[in-house]
C-alpha positions as CSV (number, residue, x, y, z in Angstrom):
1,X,0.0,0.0,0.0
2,X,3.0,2.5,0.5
3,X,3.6,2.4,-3.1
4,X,0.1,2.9,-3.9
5,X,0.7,5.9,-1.9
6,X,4.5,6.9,-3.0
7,X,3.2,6.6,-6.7
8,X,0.2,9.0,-6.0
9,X,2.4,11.5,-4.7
10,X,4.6,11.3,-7.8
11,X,2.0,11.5,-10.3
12,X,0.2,14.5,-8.6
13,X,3.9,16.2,-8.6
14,X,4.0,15.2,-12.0
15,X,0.4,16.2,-13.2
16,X,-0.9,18.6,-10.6
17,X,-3.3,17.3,-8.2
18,X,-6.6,18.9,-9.8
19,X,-5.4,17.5,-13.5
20,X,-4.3,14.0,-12.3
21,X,-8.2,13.8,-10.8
22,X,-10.0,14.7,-13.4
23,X,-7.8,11.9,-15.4
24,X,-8.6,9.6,-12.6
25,X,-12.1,10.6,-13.4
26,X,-12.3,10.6,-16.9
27,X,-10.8,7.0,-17.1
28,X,-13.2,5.6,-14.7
29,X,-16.0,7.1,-16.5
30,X,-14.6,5.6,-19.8
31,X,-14.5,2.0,-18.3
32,X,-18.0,2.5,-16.6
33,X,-19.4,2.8,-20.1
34,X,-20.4,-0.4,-22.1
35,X,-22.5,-0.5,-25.3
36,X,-24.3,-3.2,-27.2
37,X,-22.5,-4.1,-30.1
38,X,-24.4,-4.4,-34.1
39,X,-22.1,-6.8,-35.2
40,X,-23.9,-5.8,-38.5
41,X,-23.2,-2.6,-38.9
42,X,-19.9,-1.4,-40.5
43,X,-18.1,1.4,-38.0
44,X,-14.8,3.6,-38.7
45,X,-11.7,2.7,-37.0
46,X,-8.0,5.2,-37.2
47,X,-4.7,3.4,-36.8
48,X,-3.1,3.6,-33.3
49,X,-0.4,4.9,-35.3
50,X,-2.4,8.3,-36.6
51,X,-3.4,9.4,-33.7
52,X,-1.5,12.6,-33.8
53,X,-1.9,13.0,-37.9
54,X,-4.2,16.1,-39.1
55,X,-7.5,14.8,-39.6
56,X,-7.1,15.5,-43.5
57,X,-4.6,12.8,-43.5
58,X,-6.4,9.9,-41.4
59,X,-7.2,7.2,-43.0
60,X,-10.4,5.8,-42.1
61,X,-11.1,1.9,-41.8
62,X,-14.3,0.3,-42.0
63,X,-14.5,-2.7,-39.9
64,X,-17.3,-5.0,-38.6
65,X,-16.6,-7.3,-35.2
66,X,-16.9,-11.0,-35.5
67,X,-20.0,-12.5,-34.2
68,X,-19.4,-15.4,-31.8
69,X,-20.0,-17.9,-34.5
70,X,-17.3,-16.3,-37.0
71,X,-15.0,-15.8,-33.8
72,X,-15.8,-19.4,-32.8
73,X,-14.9,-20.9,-36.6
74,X,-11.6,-17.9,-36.1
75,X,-10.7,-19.8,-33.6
76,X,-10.9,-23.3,-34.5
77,X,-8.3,-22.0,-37.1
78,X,-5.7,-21.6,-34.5
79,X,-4.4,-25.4,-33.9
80,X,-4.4,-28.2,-36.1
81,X,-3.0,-31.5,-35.8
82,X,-2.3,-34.5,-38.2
83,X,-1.1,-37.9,-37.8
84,X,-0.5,-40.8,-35.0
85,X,2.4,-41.7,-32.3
86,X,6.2,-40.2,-34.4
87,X,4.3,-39.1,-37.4
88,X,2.2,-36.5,-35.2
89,X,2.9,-32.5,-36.4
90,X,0.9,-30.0,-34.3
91,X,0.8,-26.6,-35.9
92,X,-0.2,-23.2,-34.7
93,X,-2.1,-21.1,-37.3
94,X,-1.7,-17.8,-36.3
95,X,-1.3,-15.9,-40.1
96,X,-4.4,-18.0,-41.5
97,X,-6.7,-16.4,-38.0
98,X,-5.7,-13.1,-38.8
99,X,-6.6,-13.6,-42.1
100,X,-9.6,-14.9,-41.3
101,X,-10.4,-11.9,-39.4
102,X,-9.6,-9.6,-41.8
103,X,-11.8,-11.3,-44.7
104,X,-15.2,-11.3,-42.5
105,X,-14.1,-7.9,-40.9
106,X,-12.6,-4.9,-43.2
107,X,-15.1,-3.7,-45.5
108,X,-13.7,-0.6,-47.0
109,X,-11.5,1.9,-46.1
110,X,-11.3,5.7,-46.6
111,X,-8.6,8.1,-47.3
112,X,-6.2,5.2,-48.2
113,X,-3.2,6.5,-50.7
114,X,-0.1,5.3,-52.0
115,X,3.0,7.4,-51.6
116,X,1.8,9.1,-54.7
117,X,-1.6,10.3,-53.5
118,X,-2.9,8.2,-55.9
119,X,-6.2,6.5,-54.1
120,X,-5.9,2.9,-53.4
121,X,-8.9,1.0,-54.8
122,X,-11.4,-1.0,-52.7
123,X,-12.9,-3.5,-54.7
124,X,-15.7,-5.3,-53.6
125,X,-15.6,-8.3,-52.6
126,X,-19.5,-9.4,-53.0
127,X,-18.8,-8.8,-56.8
128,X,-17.5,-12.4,-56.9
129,X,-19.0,-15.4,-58.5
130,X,-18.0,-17.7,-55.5
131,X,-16.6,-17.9,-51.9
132,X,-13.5,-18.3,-53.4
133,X,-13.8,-15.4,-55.9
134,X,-14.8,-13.5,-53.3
135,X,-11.8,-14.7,-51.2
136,X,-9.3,-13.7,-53.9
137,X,-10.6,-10.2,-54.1
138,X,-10.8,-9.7,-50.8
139,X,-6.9,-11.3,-50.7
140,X,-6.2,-8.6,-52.9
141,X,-7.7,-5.8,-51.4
142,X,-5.5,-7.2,-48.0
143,X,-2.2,-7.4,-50.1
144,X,-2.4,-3.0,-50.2
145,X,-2.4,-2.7,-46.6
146,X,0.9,-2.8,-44.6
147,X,1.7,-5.6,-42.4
148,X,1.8,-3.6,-39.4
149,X,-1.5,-1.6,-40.1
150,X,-3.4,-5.5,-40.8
151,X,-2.1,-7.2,-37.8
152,X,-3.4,-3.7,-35.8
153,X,-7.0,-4.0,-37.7
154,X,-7.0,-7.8,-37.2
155,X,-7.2,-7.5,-33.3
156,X,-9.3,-4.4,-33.6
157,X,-11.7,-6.7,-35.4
158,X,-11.2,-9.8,-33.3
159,X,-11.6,-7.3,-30.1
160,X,-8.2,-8.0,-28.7
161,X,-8.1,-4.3,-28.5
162,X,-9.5,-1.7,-26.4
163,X,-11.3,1.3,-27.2
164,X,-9.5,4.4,-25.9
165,X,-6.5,2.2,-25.1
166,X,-3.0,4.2,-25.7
């Protein structure tokens, strides 16, 4: 408990006592406040790492969350096993689940460029004749975002993330 206390003390030196309890404040009221979810409806998401960008430069994601069936099947995705006794491999499938995510959970994106400013192009994934038509488009749509920026929106979607979280 002295630490508790030792920290407090540092933080209101740091802060100011009147500024470090309104943060207090503001954070509790920020974890008090939980919201259905239409796992239907498509909302905007901004890159943890545009947070401090001008807003004319934020590119704008469109994500849906899983439902627990598609999370459930996500999931299933994340071990497989083969073979008996010495011939047994056990694999983790962490690439495929992200993947996974990413096809049932990006559905556009806003503001998106190349270095050029030339707009990258969202095509449509329902256009295709098939599951795996649609699967290639969607592949190809994944294949202009950076690797760091789909890992982000693939726990974002999976909601290994946290709103508000820094």
């Amino acid at each position: 408990m002295q630490i508790a206390k030792w920290l407090w003390k540092v933080f209101e030196y740091i802060y100011g006592k009147e500024e470090l309890n309104e943060l207090v404040e503001q954070r509790r009221q920020e974890m008090a406040a939980i919201h259905g979810v239409r796992a239907d409806e498509a909302i905007p998401y901004i890159s943890q790492t545009q947070k401090d960008d001008p807003e004319d430069e934020l590119v704008t994601w469109q994500v849906k969350f899983l439902t627990v069936r598609e999370y459930a099947d996500i999931q299933d995705e994340l071990f497989k096993s083969s073979g008996m006794g010495k011939k047994r491999e056990e694999k983790f499938l962490l690439g495929k689940q992200a993947m996974l995510a990413l096809r049932k959970g990006l559905v556009g994106w806003k503001n998106f460029n190349y270095s050029d400013k030339t707009p990258v192009e969202w095509e449509d994934p329902n256009r295709g004749r098939d599951a795996a038509d649609r699967d290639r488009i969607m592949d190809s749509n994944l294949n202009k975002i950076p690797p760091e920026i789909r890992n982000e929106l693939a726990d974002y979607i999976r909601g290994e993330s946290r709103l508000g979280e820094d």
